[in-house]
C-alpha positions as CSV (number, residue, x, y, z in Angstrom):
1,X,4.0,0.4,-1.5
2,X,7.1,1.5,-0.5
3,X,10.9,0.5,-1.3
4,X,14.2,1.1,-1.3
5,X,15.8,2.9,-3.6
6,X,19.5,2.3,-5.1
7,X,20.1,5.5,-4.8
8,X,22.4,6.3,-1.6
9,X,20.3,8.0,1.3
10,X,22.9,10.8,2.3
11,X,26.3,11.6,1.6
12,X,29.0,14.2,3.5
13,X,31.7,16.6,2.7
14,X,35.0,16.1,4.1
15,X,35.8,19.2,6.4
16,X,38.7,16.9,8.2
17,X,41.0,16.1,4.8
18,X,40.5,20.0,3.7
19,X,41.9,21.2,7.2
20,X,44.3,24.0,6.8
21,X,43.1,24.9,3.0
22,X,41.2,28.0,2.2
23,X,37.5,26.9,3.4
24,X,36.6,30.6,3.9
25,X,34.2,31.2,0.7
26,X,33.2,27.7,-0.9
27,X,29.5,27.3,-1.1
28,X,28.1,24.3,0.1
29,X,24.7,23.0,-0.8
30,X,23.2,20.0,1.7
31,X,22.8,16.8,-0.1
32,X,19.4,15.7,-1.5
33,X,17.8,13.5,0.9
34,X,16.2,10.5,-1.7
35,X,13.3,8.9,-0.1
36,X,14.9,5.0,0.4
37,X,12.4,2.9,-0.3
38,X,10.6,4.6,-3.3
39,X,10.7,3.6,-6.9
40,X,9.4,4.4,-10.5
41,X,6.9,1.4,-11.3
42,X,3.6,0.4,-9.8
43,X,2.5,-2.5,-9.8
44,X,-1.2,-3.9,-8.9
45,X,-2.0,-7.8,-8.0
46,X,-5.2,-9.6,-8.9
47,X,-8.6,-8.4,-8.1
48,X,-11.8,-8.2,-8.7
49,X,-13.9,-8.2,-12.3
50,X,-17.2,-7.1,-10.6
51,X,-18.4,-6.1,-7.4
52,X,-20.9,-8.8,-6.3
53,X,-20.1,-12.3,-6.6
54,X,-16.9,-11.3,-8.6
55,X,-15.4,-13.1,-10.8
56,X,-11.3,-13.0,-9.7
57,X,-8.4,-12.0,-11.8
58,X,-4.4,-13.4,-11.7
59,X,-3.2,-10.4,-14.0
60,X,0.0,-8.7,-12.6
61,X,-0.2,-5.1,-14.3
62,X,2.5,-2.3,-14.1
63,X,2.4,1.6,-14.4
64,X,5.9,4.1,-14.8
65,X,4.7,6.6,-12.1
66,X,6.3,9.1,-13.4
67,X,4.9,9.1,-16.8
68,X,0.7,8.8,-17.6
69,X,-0.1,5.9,-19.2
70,X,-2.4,2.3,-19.0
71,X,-1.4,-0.2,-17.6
72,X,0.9,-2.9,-19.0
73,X,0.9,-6.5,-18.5
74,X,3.6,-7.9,-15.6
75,X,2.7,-11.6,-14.9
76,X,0.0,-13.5,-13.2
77,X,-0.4,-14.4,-9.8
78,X,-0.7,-18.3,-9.3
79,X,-4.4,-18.1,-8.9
80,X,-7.1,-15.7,-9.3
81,X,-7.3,-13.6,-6.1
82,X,-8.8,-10.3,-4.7
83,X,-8.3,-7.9,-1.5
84,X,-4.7,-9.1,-0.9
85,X,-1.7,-7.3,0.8
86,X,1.6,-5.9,-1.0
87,X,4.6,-5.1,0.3
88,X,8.4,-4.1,-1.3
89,X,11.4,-3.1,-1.2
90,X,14.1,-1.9,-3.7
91,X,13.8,-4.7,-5.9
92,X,11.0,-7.3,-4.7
93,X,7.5,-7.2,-4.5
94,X,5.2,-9.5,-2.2
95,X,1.7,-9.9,-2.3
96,X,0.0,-12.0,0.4
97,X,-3.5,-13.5,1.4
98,X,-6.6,-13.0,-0.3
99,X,-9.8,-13.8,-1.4
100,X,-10.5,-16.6,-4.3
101,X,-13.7,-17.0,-6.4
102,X,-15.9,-19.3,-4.3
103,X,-17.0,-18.5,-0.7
104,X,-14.5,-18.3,1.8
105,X,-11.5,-19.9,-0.6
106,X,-9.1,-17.7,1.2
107,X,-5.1,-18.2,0.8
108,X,-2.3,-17.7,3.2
109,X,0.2,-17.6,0.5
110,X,3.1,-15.3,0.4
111,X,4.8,-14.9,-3.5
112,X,7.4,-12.1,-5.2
113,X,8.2,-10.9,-7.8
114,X,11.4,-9.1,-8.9
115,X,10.0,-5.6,-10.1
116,X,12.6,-4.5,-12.7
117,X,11.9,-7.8,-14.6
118,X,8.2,-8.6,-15.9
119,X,7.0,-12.5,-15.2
120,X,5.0,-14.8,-13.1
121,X,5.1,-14.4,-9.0
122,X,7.5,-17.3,-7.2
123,X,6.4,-18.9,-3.7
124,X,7.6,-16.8,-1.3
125,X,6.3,-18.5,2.1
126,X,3.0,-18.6,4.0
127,X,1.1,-16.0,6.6
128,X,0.6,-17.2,10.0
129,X,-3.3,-17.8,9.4
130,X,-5.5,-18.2,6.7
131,X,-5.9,-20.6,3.9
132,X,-8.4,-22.6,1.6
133,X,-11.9,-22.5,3.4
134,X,-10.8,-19.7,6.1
135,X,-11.7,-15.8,5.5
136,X,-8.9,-15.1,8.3
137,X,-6.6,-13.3,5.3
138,X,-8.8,-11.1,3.1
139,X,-8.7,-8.2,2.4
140,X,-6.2,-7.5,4.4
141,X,-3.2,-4.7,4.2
142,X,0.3,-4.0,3.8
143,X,3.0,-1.9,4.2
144,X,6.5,-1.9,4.2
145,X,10.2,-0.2,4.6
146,X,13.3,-1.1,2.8
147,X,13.8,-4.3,5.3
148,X,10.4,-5.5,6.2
149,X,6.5,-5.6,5.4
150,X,3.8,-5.8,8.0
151,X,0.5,-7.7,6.7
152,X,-2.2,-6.3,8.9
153,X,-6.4,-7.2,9.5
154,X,-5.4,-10.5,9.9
155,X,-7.3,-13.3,12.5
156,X,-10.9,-14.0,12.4
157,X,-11.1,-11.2,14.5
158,X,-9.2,-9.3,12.4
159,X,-6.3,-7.6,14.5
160,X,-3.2,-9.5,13.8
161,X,-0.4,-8.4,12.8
162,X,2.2,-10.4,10.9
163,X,5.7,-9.2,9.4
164,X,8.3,-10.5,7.2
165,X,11.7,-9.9,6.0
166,X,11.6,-8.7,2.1
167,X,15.0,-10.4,1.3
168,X,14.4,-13.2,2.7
169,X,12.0,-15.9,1.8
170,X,10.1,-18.1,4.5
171,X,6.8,-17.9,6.1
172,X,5.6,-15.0,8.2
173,X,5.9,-14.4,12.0
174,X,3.6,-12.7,14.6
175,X,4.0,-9.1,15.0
176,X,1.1,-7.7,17.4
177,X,-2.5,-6.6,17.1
178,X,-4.3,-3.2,15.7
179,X,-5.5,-1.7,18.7
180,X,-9.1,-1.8,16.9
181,X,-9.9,-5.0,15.5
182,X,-10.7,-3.9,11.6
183,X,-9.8,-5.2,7.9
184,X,-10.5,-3.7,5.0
185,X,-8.5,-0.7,5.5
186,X,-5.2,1.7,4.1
187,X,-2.1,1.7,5.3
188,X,1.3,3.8,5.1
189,X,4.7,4.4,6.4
190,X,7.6,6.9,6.3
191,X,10.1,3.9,7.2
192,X,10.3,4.0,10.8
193,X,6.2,4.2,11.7
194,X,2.9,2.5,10.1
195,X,0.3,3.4,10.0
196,X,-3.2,2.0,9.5
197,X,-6.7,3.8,8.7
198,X,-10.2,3.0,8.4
199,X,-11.5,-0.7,7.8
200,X,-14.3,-2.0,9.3
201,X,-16.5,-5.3,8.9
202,X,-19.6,-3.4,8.1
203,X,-20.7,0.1,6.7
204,X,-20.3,2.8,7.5
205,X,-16.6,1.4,8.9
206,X,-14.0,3.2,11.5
207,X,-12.6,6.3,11.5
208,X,-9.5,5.0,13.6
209,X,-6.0,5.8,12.4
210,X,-2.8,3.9,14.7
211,X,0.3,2.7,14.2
212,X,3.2,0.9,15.1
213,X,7.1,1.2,15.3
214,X,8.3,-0.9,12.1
215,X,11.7,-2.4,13.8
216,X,10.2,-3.8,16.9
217,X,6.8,-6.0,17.7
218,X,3.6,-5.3,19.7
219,X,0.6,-3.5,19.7
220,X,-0.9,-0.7,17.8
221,X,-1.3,2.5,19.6
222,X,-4.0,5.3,18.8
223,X,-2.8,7.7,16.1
224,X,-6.1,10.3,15.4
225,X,-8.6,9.7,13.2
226,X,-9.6,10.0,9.7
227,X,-12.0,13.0,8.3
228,X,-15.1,9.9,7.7
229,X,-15.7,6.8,9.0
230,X,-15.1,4.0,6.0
231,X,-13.7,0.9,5.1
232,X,-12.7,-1.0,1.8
233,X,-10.3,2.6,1.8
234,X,-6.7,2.4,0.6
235,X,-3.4,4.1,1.5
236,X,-0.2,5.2,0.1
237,X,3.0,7.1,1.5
238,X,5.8,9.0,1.1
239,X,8.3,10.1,3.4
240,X,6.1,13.1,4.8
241,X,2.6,12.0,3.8
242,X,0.1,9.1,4.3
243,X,-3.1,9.6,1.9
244,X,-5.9,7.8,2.6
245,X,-8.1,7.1,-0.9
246,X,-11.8,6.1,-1.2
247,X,-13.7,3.8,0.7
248,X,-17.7,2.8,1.5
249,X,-20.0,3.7,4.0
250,X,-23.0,2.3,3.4
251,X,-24.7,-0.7,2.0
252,X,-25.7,0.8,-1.1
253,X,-21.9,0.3,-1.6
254,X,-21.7,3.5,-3.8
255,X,-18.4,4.4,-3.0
256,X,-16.6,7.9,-1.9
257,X,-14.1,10.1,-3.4
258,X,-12.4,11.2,-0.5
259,X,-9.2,11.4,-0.1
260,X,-7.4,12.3,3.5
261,X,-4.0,12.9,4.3
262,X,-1.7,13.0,7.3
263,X,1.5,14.4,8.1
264,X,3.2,10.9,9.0
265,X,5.9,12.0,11.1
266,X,3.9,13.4,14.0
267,X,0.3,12.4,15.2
268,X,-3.3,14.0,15.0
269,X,-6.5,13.5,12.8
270,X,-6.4,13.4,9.3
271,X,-7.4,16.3,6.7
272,X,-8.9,16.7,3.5
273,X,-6.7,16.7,1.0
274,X,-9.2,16.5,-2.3
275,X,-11.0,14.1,-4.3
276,X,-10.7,11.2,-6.7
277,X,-12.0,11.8,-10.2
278,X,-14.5,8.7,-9.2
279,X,-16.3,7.5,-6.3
280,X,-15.2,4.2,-5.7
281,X,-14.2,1.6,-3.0
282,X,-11.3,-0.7,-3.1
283,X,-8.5,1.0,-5.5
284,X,-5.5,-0.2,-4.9
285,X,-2.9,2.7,-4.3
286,X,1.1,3.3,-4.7
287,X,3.5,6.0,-4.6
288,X,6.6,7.1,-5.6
289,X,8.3,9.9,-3.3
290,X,6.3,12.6,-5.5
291,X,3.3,11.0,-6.8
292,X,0.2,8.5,-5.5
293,X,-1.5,6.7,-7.6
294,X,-5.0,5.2,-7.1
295,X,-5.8,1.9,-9.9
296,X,-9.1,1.0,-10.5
297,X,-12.1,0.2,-7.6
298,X,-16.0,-0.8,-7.5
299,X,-17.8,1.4,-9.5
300,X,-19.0,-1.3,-9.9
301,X,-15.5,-2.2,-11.4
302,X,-13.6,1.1,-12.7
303,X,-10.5,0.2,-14.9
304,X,-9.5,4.0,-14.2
305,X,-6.0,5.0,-12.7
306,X,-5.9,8.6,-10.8
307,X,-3.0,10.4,-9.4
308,X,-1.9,13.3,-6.6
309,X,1.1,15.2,-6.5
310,X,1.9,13.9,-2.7
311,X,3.3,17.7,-1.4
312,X,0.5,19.8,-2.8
313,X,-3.2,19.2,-2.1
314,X,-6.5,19.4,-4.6
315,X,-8.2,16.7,-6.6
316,X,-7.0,13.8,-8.3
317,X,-6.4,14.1,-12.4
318,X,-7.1,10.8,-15.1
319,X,-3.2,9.4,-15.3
320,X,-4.7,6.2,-17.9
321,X,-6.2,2.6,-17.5
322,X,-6.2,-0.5,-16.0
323,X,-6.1,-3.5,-18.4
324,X,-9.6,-4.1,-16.9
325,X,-11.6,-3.1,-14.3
326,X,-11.2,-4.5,-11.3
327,X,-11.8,-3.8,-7.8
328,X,-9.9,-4.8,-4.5
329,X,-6.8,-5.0,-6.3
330,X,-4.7,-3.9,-3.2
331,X,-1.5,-6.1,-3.5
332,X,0.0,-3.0,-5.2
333,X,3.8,-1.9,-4.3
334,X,6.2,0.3,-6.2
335,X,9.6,0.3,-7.1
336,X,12.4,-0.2,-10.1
Protein backbone atom coordinates (compact mmCIF):
# COMPACT_ATOMS: atom_id res chain seq x y z
CA UNK A 1 0.00 0.00 0.00
CA UNK A 2 1.20 3.25 -0.13
CA UNK A 3 4.31 5.27 1.40
CA UNK A 4 6.39 7.81 1.42
CA UNK A 5 9.15 8.20 -0.43
CA UNK A 6 12.67 9.82 0.59
CA UNK A 7 12.69 11.41 -2.26
CA UNK A 8 11.69 15.28 -1.82
CA UNK A 9 8.05 16.03 -3.26
CA UNK A 10 8.85 19.34 -5.17
CA UNK A 11 11.53 21.71 -5.36
CA UNK A 12 11.68 25.65 -6.81
CA UNK A 13 13.96 27.86 -8.75
CA UNK A 14 15.04 30.95 -7.26
CA UNK A 15 13.65 33.93 -9.49
CA UNK A 16 14.27 36.45 -6.30
CA UNK A 17 18.42 35.77 -5.87
CA UNK A 18 18.69 35.97 -9.94
CA UNK A 19 16.91 39.50 -9.95
CA UNK A 20 18.70 41.86 -12.18
CA UNK A 21 20.65 38.98 -14.23
CA UNK A 22 19.95 38.01 -17.76
CA UNK A 23 16.70 35.72 -17.14
CA UNK A 24 15.59 36.49 -20.71
CA UNK A 25 16.40 32.95 -22.60
CA UNK A 26 17.12 30.24 -19.80
CA UNK A 27 14.89 27.25 -20.18
CA UNK A 28 13.26 25.96 -17.36
CA UNK A 29 11.81 22.53 -17.05
CA UNK A 30 9.03 22.05 -13.93
CA UNK A 31 10.37 19.67 -11.37
CA UNK A 32 9.24 16.01 -11.33
CA UNK A 33 6.52 15.63 -9.05
CA UNK A 34 7.54 11.97 -7.16
CA UNK A 35 4.55 10.29 -5.81
CA UNK A 36 5.44 10.60 -1.72
CA UNK A 37 4.37 7.66 -0.37
CA UNK A 38 5.40 5.02 -3.05
CA UNK A 39 8.25 2.61 -2.89
CA UNK A 40 10.13 -0.25 -4.82
CA UNK A 41 9.24 -3.51 -2.61
CA UNK A 42 6.06 -5.26 -2.03
CA UNK A 43 5.53 -6.99 0.52
CA UNK A 44 2.50 -9.61 1.25
CA UNK A 45 1.47 -10.87 5.02
CA UNK A 46 0.11 -14.33 5.91
CA UNK A 47 -2.68 -15.92 4.20
CA UNK A 48 -4.37 -18.59 3.21
CA UNK A 49 -2.96 -22.27 1.97
CA UNK A 50 -6.39 -23.36 0.60
CA UNK A 51 -9.68 -21.97 0.16
CA UNK A 52 -12.01 -23.99 2.54
CA UNK A 53 -11.10 -24.69 5.96
CA UNK A 54 -7.51 -23.25 5.20
CA UNK A 55 -4.84 -24.03 6.61
CA UNK A 56 -3.02 -20.34 7.61
CA UNK A 57 0.35 -19.16 6.79
CA UNK A 58 2.99 -16.62 8.99
CA UNK A 59 5.31 -16.15 5.82
CA UNK A 60 6.27 -12.47 5.20
CA UNK A 61 7.30 -12.52 1.34
CA UNK A 62 8.74 -9.59 -0.68
CA UNK A 63 8.75 -8.58 -4.46
CA UNK A 64 11.21 -5.57 -6.21
CA UNK A 65 8.20 -4.01 -8.26
CA UNK A 66 10.12 -2.88 -10.56
CA UNK A 67 11.83 -5.92 -11.69
CA UNK A 68 9.69 -9.61 -12.43
CA UNK A 69 10.56 -12.02 -10.24
CA UNK A 70 9.11 -14.68 -7.22
CA UNK A 71 8.81 -13.94 -4.28
CA UNK A 72 11.52 -13.87 -1.63
CA UNK A 73 11.33 -14.69 1.99
CA UNK A 74 10.86 -11.34 4.51
CA UNK A 75 9.95 -12.79 7.99
CA UNK A 76 6.97 -14.27 9.62
CA UNK A 77 4.17 -12.75 11.27
CA UNK A 78 3.76 -13.92 14.97
CA UNK A 79 1.09 -16.38 14.13
CA UNK A 80 -0.45 -17.79 11.20
CA UNK A 81 -3.12 -15.42 9.94
CA UNK A 82 -5.32 -14.61 6.83
CA UNK A 83 -7.53 -11.57 5.36
CA UNK A 84 -5.62 -8.95 7.42
CA UNK A 85 -5.11 -5.18 6.67
CA UNK A 86 -1.68 -3.41 5.61
CA UNK A 87 -0.74 -0.16 5.80
CA UNK A 88 2.86 1.96 5.27
CA UNK A 89 4.71 4.52 4.90
CA UNK A 90 8.33 5.35 3.68
CA UNK A 91 9.89 2.94 5.83
CA UNK A 92 7.35 0.80 7.99
CA UNK A 93 4.96 -1.56 7.22
CA UNK A 94 1.79 -2.54 9.52
CA UNK A 95 -0.43 -5.36 9.17
CA UNK A 96 -3.49 -5.58 11.40
CA UNK A 97 -6.41 -8.01 12.37
CA UNK A 98 -7.15 -11.15 10.79
CA UNK A 99 -8.37 -14.44 10.68
CA UNK A 100 -6.47 -17.54 12.52
CA UNK A 101 -6.87 -21.29 11.78
CA UNK A 102 -9.82 -22.30 13.95
CA UNK A 103 -13.24 -20.75 13.85
CA UNK A 104 -13.58 -17.31 14.78
CA UNK A 105 -9.80 -17.06 16.30
CA UNK A 106 -9.70 -13.57 15.13
CA UNK A 107 -6.75 -11.09 16.35
CA UNK A 108 -6.79 -7.39 17.00
CA UNK A 109 -3.17 -7.15 16.82
CA UNK A 110 -1.32 -4.33 15.19
CA UNK A 111 2.72 -5.31 14.20
CA UNK A 112 5.59 -3.63 11.74
CA UNK A 113 8.04 -4.15 10.14
CA UNK A 114 10.87 -2.03 8.82
CA UNK A 115 10.67 -2.66 4.90
CA UNK A 116 14.30 -1.99 3.80
CA UNK A 117 15.45 -4.62 6.38
CA UNK A 118 14.06 -8.38 6.00
CA UNK A 119 12.96 -10.06 9.62
CA UNK A 120 10.22 -10.94 11.92
CA UNK A 121 7.14 -8.31 12.57
CA UNK A 122 7.45 -6.28 16.18
CA UNK A 123 4.16 -5.49 18.32
CA UNK A 124 3.02 -2.53 17.14
CA UNK A 125 -0.34 -1.94 19.23
CA UNK A 126 -3.91 -3.25 19.10
CA UNK A 127 -7.28 -2.25 16.88
CA UNK A 128 -10.10 -0.91 18.67
CA UNK A 129 -12.10 -4.37 18.36
CA UNK A 130 -11.50 -7.70 17.62
CA UNK A 131 -9.52 -10.47 19.20
CA UNK A 132 -9.28 -14.34 20.03
CA UNK A 133 -12.92 -15.73 19.59
CA UNK A 134 -14.40 -12.49 17.84
CA UNK A 135 -14.72 -12.24 13.81
CA UNK A 136 -15.07 -8.26 14.42
CA UNK A 137 -11.39 -7.87 12.46
CA UNK A 138 -11.25 -10.15 9.33
CA UNK A 139 -10.80 -9.63 6.45
CA UNK A 140 -10.73 -6.35 6.73
CA UNK A 141 -8.80 -3.40 4.67
CA UNK A 142 -6.25 -0.85 4.61
CA UNK A 143 -4.89 2.03 3.31
CA UNK A 144 -2.63 4.54 4.00
CA UNK A 145 -0.59 8.00 3.30
CA UNK A 146 2.79 8.96 4.28
CA UNK A 147 1.38 9.84 8.01
CA UNK A 148 -1.47 7.58 8.75
CA UNK A 149 -3.29 4.15 7.87
CA UNK A 150 -7.06 3.67 8.04
CA UNK A 151 -8.11 -0.06 8.88
CA UNK A 152 -11.67 -0.33 7.53
CA UNK A 153 -14.73 -3.27 7.66
CA UNK A 154 -14.21 -3.41 11.09
CA UNK A 155 -17.31 -4.10 13.98
CA UNK A 156 -19.50 -6.98 13.85
CA UNK A 157 -21.39 -5.04 11.67
CA UNK A 158 -18.70 -4.25 9.73
CA UNK A 159 -18.46 -0.34 9.20
CA UNK A 160 -15.81 0.88 11.46
CA UNK A 161 -13.37 2.72 10.76
CA UNK A 162 -10.10 2.85 12.77
CA UNK A 163 -6.72 4.88 12.03
CA UNK A 164 -3.31 5.03 13.25
CA UNK A 165 -0.19 7.02 13.10
CA UNK A 166 2.57 4.96 11.10
CA UNK A 167 5.48 6.41 13.15
CA UNK A 168 4.20 6.02 16.07
CA UNK A 169 3.42 2.87 17.90
CA UNK A 170 0.20 2.43 20.19
CA UNK A 171 -3.12 1.03 19.76
CA UNK A 172 -5.60 2.35 17.25
CA UNK A 173 -8.35 5.00 17.61
CA UNK A 174 -11.87 5.41 16.16
CA UNK A 175 -12.10 7.02 12.84
CA UNK A 176 -15.89 6.81 11.47
CA UNK A 177 -18.05 4.30 9.69
CA UNK A 178 -18.32 3.19 5.70
CA UNK A 179 -21.41 4.60 4.72
CA UNK A 180 -22.43 0.83 3.71
CA UNK A 181 -21.65 -1.60 6.24
CA UNK A 182 -19.29 -4.17 4.18
CA UNK A 183 -15.82 -6.12 4.72
CA UNK A 184 -14.15 -7.95 2.49
CA UNK A 185 -13.41 -5.30 0.11
CA UNK A 186 -10.28 -2.98 -1.83
CA UNK A 187 -9.19 0.09 -0.88
CA UNK A 188 -6.87 3.04 -2.22
CA UNK A 189 -5.71 6.48 -1.79
CA UNK A 190 -3.91 9.36 -3.61
CA UNK A 191 -2.83 10.82 -0.08
CA UNK A 192 -5.49 13.14 0.76
CA UNK A 193 -8.79 10.74 -0.06
CA UNK A 194 -9.63 6.80 0.49
CA UNK A 195 -11.30 5.15 -0.93
CA UNK A 196 -13.07 1.90 -0.44
CA UNK A 197 -14.86 -0.65 -3.05
CA UNK A 198 -16.88 -3.63 -3.06
CA UNK A 199 -17.03 -6.07 0.01
CA UNK A 200 -19.95 -7.70 1.05
CA UNK A 201 -20.97 -10.51 3.60
CA UNK A 202 -22.41 -12.66 1.05
CA UNK A 203 -22.17 -13.28 -2.84
CA UNK A 204 -22.64 -11.64 -5.20
CA UNK A 205 -21.27 -8.49 -2.77
CA UNK A 206 -21.66 -4.54 -3.38
CA UNK A 207 -20.93 -2.53 -6.00
CA UNK A 208 -20.44 0.57 -3.61
CA UNK A 209 -17.33 2.72 -3.95
CA UNK A 210 -16.84 5.91 -0.98
CA UNK A 211 -14.48 7.49 0.74
CA UNK A 212 -13.17 9.63 3.28
CA UNK A 213 -10.83 12.66 3.79
CA UNK A 214 -7.48 11.00 5.26
CA UNK A 215 -6.53 14.02 7.81
CA UNK A 216 -9.79 14.45 9.55
CA UNK A 217 -12.48 11.73 11.10
CA UNK A 218 -16.11 10.78 10.32
CA UNK A 219 -18.19 9.10 7.97
CA UNK A 220 -17.80 7.70 4.50
CA UNK A 221 -19.59 9.54 1.83
CA UNK A 222 -20.79 7.93 -1.59
CA UNK A 223 -18.16 7.92 -4.23
CA UNK A 224 -19.88 5.88 -7.52
CA UNK A 225 -19.75 2.46 -7.98
CA UNK A 226 -17.74 -0.29 -9.30
CA UNK A 227 -18.41 -1.95 -12.98
CA UNK A 228 -19.83 -5.51 -10.78
CA UNK A 229 -21.02 -6.20 -7.67
CA UNK A 230 -18.26 -8.36 -5.59
CA UNK A 231 -16.46 -8.85 -2.54
CA UNK A 232 -13.26 -10.66 -1.34
CA UNK A 233 -11.86 -7.82 -4.24
CA UNK A 234 -8.62 -6.01 -3.66
CA UNK A 235 -7.23 -2.49 -4.34
CA UNK A 236 -4.21 -0.63 -5.03
CA UNK A 237 -3.25 3.12 -5.86
CA UNK A 238 -1.24 5.54 -7.21
CA UNK A 239 -1.41 9.14 -7.13
CA UNK A 240 -4.04 9.20 -10.16
CA UNK A 241 -5.52 5.76 -10.09
CA UNK A 242 -7.37 3.35 -7.74
CA UNK A 243 -7.67 -0.33 -9.41
CA UNK A 244 -9.90 -2.51 -8.08
CA UNK A 245 -8.64 -6.49 -8.68
CA UNK A 246 -10.69 -9.69 -8.63
CA UNK A 247 -13.28 -10.60 -6.33
CA UNK A 248 -16.43 -13.40 -6.03
CA UNK A 249 -19.87 -13.27 -6.82
CA UNK A 250 -21.24 -16.29 -6.25
CA UNK A 251 -21.20 -19.27 -3.99
CA UNK A 252 -19.56 -21.45 -6.37
CA UNK A 253 -16.60 -19.12 -5.22
CA UNK A 254 -15.05 -19.35 -8.75
CA UNK A 255 -13.54 -16.09 -8.71
CA UNK A 256 -13.42 -13.06 -11.49
CA UNK A 257 -10.78 -11.45 -13.42
CA UNK A 258 -11.86 -8.07 -13.39
CA UNK A 259 -10.16 -5.44 -12.85
CA UNK A 260 -11.77 -1.71 -12.51
CA UNK A 261 -10.20 1.52 -12.14
CA UNK A 262 -10.99 5.06 -11.08
CA UNK A 263 -9.58 8.31 -11.55
CA UNK A 264 -9.01 8.97 -7.65
CA UNK A 265 -8.88 12.61 -7.72
CA UNK A 266 -12.44 13.31 -8.72
CA UNK A 267 -15.67 11.09 -8.22
CA UNK A 268 -17.93 8.78 -10.56
CA UNK A 269 -18.24 4.99 -11.27
CA UNK A 270 -15.56 2.92 -11.98
CA UNK A 271 -14.40 1.46 -15.58
CA UNK A 272 -12.93 -1.47 -16.97
CA UNK A 273 -9.56 -1.35 -17.09
CA UNK A 274 -8.66 -5.27 -18.19
CA UNK A 275 -8.22 -8.51 -16.75
CA UNK A 276 -6.03 -10.59 -14.54
CA UNK A 277 -4.26 -13.55 -16.14
CA UNK A 278 -6.48 -15.72 -13.55
CA UNK A 279 -9.82 -15.62 -12.02
CA UNK A 280 -9.38 -15.51 -8.52
CA UNK A 281 -10.65 -13.90 -5.27
CA UNK A 282 -8.63 -12.55 -2.53
CA UNK A 283 -5.09 -11.41 -4.07
CA UNK A 284 -3.46 -9.21 -2.18
CA UNK A 285 -2.43 -6.06 -4.29
CA UNK A 286 0.40 -3.20 -4.10
CA UNK A 287 1.79 -0.48 -6.17
CA UNK A 288 4.53 1.52 -6.83
CA UNK A 289 3.71 5.01 -8.62
CA UNK A 290 3.93 3.02 -12.03
CA UNK A 291 3.05 -0.45 -11.44
CA UNK A 292 0.22 -2.74 -9.45
CA UNK A 293 0.82 -5.76 -8.52
CA UNK A 294 -1.84 -8.51 -7.73
CA UNK A 295 -0.07 -11.83 -5.40
CA UNK A 296 -1.61 -14.91 -5.35
CA UNK A 297 -5.78 -15.58 -4.52
CA UNK A 298 -8.31 -18.66 -4.33
CA UNK A 299 -8.04 -20.53 -7.34
CA UNK A 300 -8.41 -22.48 -5.10
CA UNK A 301 -4.92 -21.07 -3.86
CA UNK A 302 -2.88 -19.44 -6.89
CA UNK A 303 0.81 -18.80 -5.95
CA UNK A 304 0.79 -16.51 -9.21
CA UNK A 305 1.82 -12.73 -9.03
CA UNK A 306 0.33 -10.36 -11.97
CA UNK A 307 1.05 -6.83 -12.82
CA UNK A 308 -0.48 -3.45 -14.66
CA UNK A 309 1.20 -0.60 -15.83
CA UNK A 310 -1.12 1.92 -13.57
CA UNK A 311 -1.39 4.85 -16.53
CA UNK A 312 -2.22 2.58 -19.42
CA UNK A 313 -5.15 0.12 -19.49
CA UNK A 314 -5.36 -3.78 -20.91
CA UNK A 315 -4.79 -7.03 -19.17
CA UNK A 316 -2.55 -8.10 -16.58
CA UNK A 317 0.92 -9.97 -17.73
CA UNK A 318 2.69 -13.12 -15.37
CA UNK A 319 5.43 -10.86 -13.25
CA UNK A 320 6.62 -14.50 -11.16
CA UNK A 321 5.47 -16.49 -7.96
CA UNK A 322 4.50 -16.61 -4.63
CA UNK A 323 6.50 -18.87 -2.38
CA UNK A 324 3.14 -20.69 -2.09
CA UNK A 325 -0.20 -20.31 -2.86
CA UNK A 326 -2.10 -18.62 -0.73
CA UNK A 327 -5.17 -16.69 -0.75
CA UNK A 328 -6.41 -13.60 1.37
CA UNK A 329 -3.04 -12.50 1.76
CA UNK A 330 -4.13 -8.73 1.91
CA UNK A 331 -1.78 -7.24 4.53
CA UNK A 332 0.39 -6.17 1.60
CA UNK A 333 2.12 -2.50 1.51
CA UNK A 334 5.04 -1.27 -0.61
CA UNK A 335 7.91 0.66 -0.08
CA UNK A 336 12.07 0.80 0.25
Amino acid sequence: MPVRSTVKSESYYDFFSNSGKNTDAFDYDPPLVIDPWFGNRGVIHGGGISPFNPGMSNIIQYVTITSAGNATDFGDLPKNLQGMAGVSNASRGVSAGGKGPGGNDGSNSIQYITIANTGNTTDFGDLTVGGTGQSDANYITGVSNSTRGLIAGLTSSNDGIDYITIATTGNAQAFGNLSVARRMGGSGSNGIKAVFGGGGSSNPGSDVIDYVTMATTGNAADYGDLTQNRRYCSGTSNKDRTLFMGGSVSEAWDGVNTIDYIEINSSGNATDFGDLTLRRYGPGCFASSTRALAAGGSHPAANVIDYVTISSTGNATDFGDMLNGTAWATGCCSGD
